[in-house]
Each structure stands twice: as structure tokens, then as C-alpha cells.
N, C-alpha and C positions, 0 to 999 in steps of 0.2 A: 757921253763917255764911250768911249772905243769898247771893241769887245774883249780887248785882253785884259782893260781896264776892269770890266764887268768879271771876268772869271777870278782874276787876283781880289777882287774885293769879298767875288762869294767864298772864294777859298777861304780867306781870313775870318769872316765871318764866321763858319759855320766850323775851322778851327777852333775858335775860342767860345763856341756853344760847345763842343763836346770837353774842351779843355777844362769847364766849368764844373759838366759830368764828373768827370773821369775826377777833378779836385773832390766832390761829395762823396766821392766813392769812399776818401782818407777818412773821413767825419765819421763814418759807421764803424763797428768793429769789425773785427780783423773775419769773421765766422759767418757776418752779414751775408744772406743771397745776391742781397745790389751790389755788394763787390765783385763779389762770384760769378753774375752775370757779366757785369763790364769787362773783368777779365778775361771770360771766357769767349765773351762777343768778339773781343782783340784780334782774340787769336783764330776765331773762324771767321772772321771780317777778311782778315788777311789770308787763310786759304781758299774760300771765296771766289776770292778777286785773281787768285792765282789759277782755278780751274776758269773763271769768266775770260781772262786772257787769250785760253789757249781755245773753250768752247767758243765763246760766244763773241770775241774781236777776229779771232783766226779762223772759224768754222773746223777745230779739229773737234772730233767727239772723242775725247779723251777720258777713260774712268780708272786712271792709275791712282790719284791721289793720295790715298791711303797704302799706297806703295812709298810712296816718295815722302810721306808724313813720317812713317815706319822708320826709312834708313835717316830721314833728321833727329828724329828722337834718340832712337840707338847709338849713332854718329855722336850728338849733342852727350849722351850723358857718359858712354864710355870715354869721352875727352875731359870727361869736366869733375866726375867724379873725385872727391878729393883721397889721395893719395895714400894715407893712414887709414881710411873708411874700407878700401877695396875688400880688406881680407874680411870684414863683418858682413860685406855684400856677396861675394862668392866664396861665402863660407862654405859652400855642397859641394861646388865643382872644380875652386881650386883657379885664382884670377892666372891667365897668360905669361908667362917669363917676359914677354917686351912690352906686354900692357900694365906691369906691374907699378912701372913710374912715370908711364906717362902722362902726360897734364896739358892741357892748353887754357889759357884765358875764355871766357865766356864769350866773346866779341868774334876770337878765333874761332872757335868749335863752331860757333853760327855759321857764320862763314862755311865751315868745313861741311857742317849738317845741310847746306844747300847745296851743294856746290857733286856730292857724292853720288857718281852714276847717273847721272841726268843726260848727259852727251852720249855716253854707252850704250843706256838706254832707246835716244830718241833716235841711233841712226836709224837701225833695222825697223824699230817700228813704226816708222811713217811712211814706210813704202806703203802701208796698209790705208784705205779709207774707209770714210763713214763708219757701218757698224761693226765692221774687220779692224780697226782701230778700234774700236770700243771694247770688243773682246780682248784683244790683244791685252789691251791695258789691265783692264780687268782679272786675268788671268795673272799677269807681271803682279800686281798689287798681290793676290793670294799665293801665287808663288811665294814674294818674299817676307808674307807673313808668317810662314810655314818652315821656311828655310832662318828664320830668325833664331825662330824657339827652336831648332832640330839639334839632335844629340852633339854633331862636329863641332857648331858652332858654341856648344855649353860654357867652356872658358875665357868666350867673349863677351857673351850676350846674357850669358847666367840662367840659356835655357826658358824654360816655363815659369821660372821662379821672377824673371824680368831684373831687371835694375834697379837701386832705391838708393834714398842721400845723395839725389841731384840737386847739386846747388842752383840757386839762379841768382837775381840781380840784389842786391840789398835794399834798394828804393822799390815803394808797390809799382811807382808810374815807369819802370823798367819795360815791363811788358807790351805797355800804351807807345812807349816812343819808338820802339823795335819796330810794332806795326804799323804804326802812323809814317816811318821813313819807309819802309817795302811800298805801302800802298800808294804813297808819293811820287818811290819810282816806277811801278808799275802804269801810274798815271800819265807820267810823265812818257813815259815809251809809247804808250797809245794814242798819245799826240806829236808824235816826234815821227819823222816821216819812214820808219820801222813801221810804227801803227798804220799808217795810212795805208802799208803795204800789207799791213797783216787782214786790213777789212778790205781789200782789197783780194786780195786772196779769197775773203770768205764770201764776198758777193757775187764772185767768178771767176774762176780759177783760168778757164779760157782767155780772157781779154783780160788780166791780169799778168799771164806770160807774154800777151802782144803787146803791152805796155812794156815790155823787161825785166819784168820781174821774177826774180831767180826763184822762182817756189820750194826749191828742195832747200836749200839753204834759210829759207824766211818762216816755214815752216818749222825747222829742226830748231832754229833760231827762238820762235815763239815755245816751242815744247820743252826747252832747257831750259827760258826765264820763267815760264810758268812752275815744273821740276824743283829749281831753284827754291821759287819760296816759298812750295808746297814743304821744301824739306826745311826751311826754316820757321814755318807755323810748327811742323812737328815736334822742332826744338822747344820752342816758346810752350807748346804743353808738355812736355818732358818737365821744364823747367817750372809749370802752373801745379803740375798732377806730384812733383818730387819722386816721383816713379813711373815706371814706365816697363809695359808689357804687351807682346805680340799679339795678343787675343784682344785689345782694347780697338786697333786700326785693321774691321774687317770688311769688307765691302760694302755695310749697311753704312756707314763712317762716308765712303763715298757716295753713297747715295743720297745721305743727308745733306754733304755738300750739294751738291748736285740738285736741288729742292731748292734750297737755299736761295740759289743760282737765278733756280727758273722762278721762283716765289717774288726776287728784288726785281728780276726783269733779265734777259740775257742781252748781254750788250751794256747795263748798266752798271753805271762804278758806285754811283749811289746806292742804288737799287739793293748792290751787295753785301753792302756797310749795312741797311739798315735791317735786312733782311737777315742777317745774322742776327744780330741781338735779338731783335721780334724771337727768332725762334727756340732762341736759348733763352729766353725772358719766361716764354709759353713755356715751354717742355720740361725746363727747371726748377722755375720758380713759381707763375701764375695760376697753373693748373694744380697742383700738389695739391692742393683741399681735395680733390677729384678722388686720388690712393685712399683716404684717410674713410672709414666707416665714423657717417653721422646719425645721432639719436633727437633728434625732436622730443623729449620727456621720456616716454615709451616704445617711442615710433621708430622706426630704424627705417632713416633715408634708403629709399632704394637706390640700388648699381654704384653709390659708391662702394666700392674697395679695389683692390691692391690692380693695377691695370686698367681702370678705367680713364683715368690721366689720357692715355697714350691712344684711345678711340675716339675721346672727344677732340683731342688734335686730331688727329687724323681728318676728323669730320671736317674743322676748322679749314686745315688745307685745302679740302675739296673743294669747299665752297670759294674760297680765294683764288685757286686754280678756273674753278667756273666762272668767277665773274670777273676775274682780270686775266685775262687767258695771254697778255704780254706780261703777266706779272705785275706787281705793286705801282714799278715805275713805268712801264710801258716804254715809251721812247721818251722818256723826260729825266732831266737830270733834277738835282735840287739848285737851286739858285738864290743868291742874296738880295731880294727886292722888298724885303720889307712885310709884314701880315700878311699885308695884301695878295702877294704873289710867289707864291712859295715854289711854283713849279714853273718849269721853262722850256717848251717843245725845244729840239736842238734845230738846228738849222739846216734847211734843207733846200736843194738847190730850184733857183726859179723856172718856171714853166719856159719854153722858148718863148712861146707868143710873148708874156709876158715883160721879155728881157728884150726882143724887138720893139715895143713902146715904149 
């Protein structure tokens, strides 16, 4: 079997292993944490994969994220908001005279929620590398979290009071297909000779431009599809959370991506997918007995209460960090071969000697 044979069969495959999931999800009530997680996983699967893009296929050390999460969400519900609801939303400050009717479909506003300030954004600041881009970024994300909530903006943004009565899709698996077509095309870019040029880039920027490669253009290139659908994850919790507020995307937000990241493996598309839910699985749901004070009859469990949850992960990390120090997946993708073989080094070019035999 060829090997594009082999990738389209593992794609399908392990499609209709999560397809599976994500149907059990329906089976539970609406209030369940396994819904909660899958949801939730969705949607940082796919920002994820959006920071792994631009870090970890391009070499840009980018920590905007939670910038560009921000203006999708904001973007996303001031579009979508329904029309008769607005005046019970800014009820304090009093909704905009040209926002008062306006509306776009859910499909649009996505659209619109990626698509906002990414280009503006990424000209100027890629002239900056390594940790000068990471500040940079950095700084950009808490700028526009600050400038969101700030007084000027009150009649747009509704201030510190944030947005509420964002609609989203009417089917649960809304949120599931949304992200499953982003991480597809993002997939698909990173094998499309865009990608080749973008690890190209990130292996050596020198004999990357002697091959031809236009770096400022490939770069600004990778930083506006990554932007993209960092700003349409944002949407998709806008539209999980039915509200949405500048204090919720602060830099910690990016960082947690950013763990995520390094946790599935950098460079990994798997790695990203699964290292998302792992960690909203842990953080959410598995750990919670942790907050909760237990009694043995008498006896009162020591160190559980309120914040211990969030130490024993932490520890958890550590140690994951220590002993997969590539991360979960290392340089391995997932692949469709059966019990047996569940993981698949990627291919990697032959020795000369080798290739002379």
C-alpha cells in the first residue's frame, strides 16, 4: 500500500474513532463533564494547532494568542448577537447607533472573527525574532485585553460588564465540525508546499532563502493563518461560554496553550489534538475530588481543599515534561495499523552511505 494510501486510511480511521466520541458525547446530559470536556477539547485542539503552526512548523515564537482569541470572540458576538436582545445586553452603557441592527449569520461572523487584524498585525511585528517576537506578542495580547474592556470602547464591547445571549449553532456537533474543518486545513497547509517552506524556514532560515524562499512574505504568511484561527477558536468559546469577557483571555490563557503545545510534542498535529483534551480532561474534570475536603469517619484527609487540584497538576506536568522532554508524541504521529502499532516514526531522510548501496 503507497503512503498516501496509508495516511488516507489512518485519517479515516481515527476520524471515525473520535466521530464515535464525540456521538457519546449526545448519550449524556446536556450538564455532563464528558460533554464539557469534548467541547471544550474542540476548541483548544484547534487553538493548539493554531499556536503549533506558527511555533512549532515555522519557528516563530509567537505568544499573542489570547490576543487574537479576544478580537474572535468580541468580533464573533458583537455580529451575532440577536437584535431585539442588544438593549437587555447594554443595558448600562447604551448599544452604538450603527451596531444597533446589525447582524450577520454565524458562518459569516466566523469568518469575520478570524480574519480581524491579523495582516495589521503580523506586518510590523515580524521584523522582530526569537524572544523580541515573543514580547512583542505578548505585550499585543495584553494591550488588547485592556483596550477591550476600556471606557471608549463601553458601547461596543459593553466594557467590564463583557457580552451575553451569544447565540451559537443549534446542533451540539456544531462546534466538533467547525474544528475538525480548521484543523484539516491547517493540516493540509503543512503538507502543501507552503508547509514545506514554512519547516524550512524553521530549520534554517539561511539556506532556506538560498533555496528562494521569500521569508518575509512566508512568515507574515504562517502568522495570519495561524491569527486566523486563533481568532476563530475564540469565536467557538464565545459561542461554548454564551458570554464572553476581556478578563477571561489573559496571558495565563496563553500560556496554557503554549504547555499544551510543548506537552503533545512541538511539531505535532497529533500530539496537539490529544494533548488538549488530556489537559482539560485533568484540570476539569479528573482532578476535582482534589478542591473537595474528605472525612474517613472522623479523620479529615489531609491537603485536600480548595487549590489543591491545581498543584497536583502542576506536579503532574512536571513530571511529563521530565520524562518526555519531546513531549507526549515526540516525533511520532498517530497512525492506522491496527493494536499492534499505534505509533509511526515520520520519515526521515536516508543516510548517504546508505543510498549509495
Amino acid at each position: 500500500m503507497s503512503q498516501k494510501k496509508k495516511t488516507i486510511c489512518s485519517a479515516v480511521g481515527f476520524l471515525c474513532i473520535a466521530a464515535v466520541i464525540v456521538c457519546a458525547g449526545e448519550l449524556v446530559p446536556r450538564t455532563s463533564m464528558f460533554r464539557t470536556v469534548l467541547q471544550l477539547g474542540a476548541i483548544y485542539a484547534l487553538l493548539a494547532m493554531s499556536m503549533n503552526l506558527c511555533n512549532g512548523f515555522t519557528g516563530l515564537f509567537s505568544l499573542g494568542q489570547a490576543g487574537f482569541m479576544t478580537l474572535g470572540a468580541y468580533t464573533y458576538a458583537i455580529f451575532t448577537i440577536p437584535t431585539a436582545a442588544r438593549p437587555g445586553v447594554y443595558y448600562l452603557y447604551g448599544v452604538a447607533d450603527w451596531l444597533a441592527d446589525l447582524h450577520l449569520p454565524i458562518i459569516a461572523a466566523l469568518l469575520a472573527a478570524g480574519a480581524l487584524f491579523a495582516a495589521l498585525i503580523g506586518a510590523p511585528v515580524l521584523k522582530l525574532k526569537s524572544d523580541y517576537l515573543a514580547i512583542a506578542t505578548l505585550g499585543f495580547a495584553e494591550v488588547v485585553r485592556i483596550v477591550v474592556a476600556s471606557s471608549p470602547l463601553n458601547r461596543i464591547t459593553n466594557g467590564s460588564l463583557g457580552l451575553t445571549k451569544i447565540p451559537g449553532f443549534s446542533s451540539y456537533y456544531g462546534i466538533f465540525i467547525v474544528a475538525a474543518v480548521c484543523i484539516t486545513l491547517i493540516v493540509l497547509i503543512i503538507n502543501s508546499s507552503y508547509g514545506r517552506a514554512f519547516k524550512a524556514i524553521r530549520d534554517d532560515e539561511i539556506a532556506a532563502e538560498a533555496m528562494g524562499i521569500d521569508l518575509a512574505k512566508h512568515k507574515q504568511m504562517s502568522f495570519i493563518i495561524s491569527s486566523f484561527f486563533a481568532g476563530v477558536s475564540g469565536a467557538l468559546f464565545a459561542m461554548f461560554a454564551t458570554t464572553v469577557q476581556a478578563k477571561v483571555f489573559t496571558s495565563a490563557m496563553t500560556y496554557e496553550i503554549l504547555l499544551i503545545v510543548v506537552i503533545g510534542g512541538i511539531g505535532s498535529v497529533s500530539g496537539s489534538c490529544i494533548a488538549s483534551f488530556l489537559y482539560i480532561a485533568c484540570s476539569e474534570w479528573w482532578l476535582r475530588f482534589l478542591d473537595r475536603e474528605t472525612y474517613i469517619g472522623s479523620f479529615k484527609v489531609p491537603l485536600l481543599r480548595s487549590g489543591f487540584r491545581m498543584v497536583v497538576f502542576s506536579v503532574v506536568i512536571m513530571i511529563i515534561v521530565l520524562f518526555f522532554s519531546k513531549g507526549i508524541m515526540g516525533e511520532k504521529e498517530l497512525s492506522w495499523k491496527g493494536i499492534g502499532g499505534l505509533f509511526q516514526k515520520r520519515k526521515k531522510a536516508a543516510p548517504a552511505a546508505e543510498k549509495e548501496d
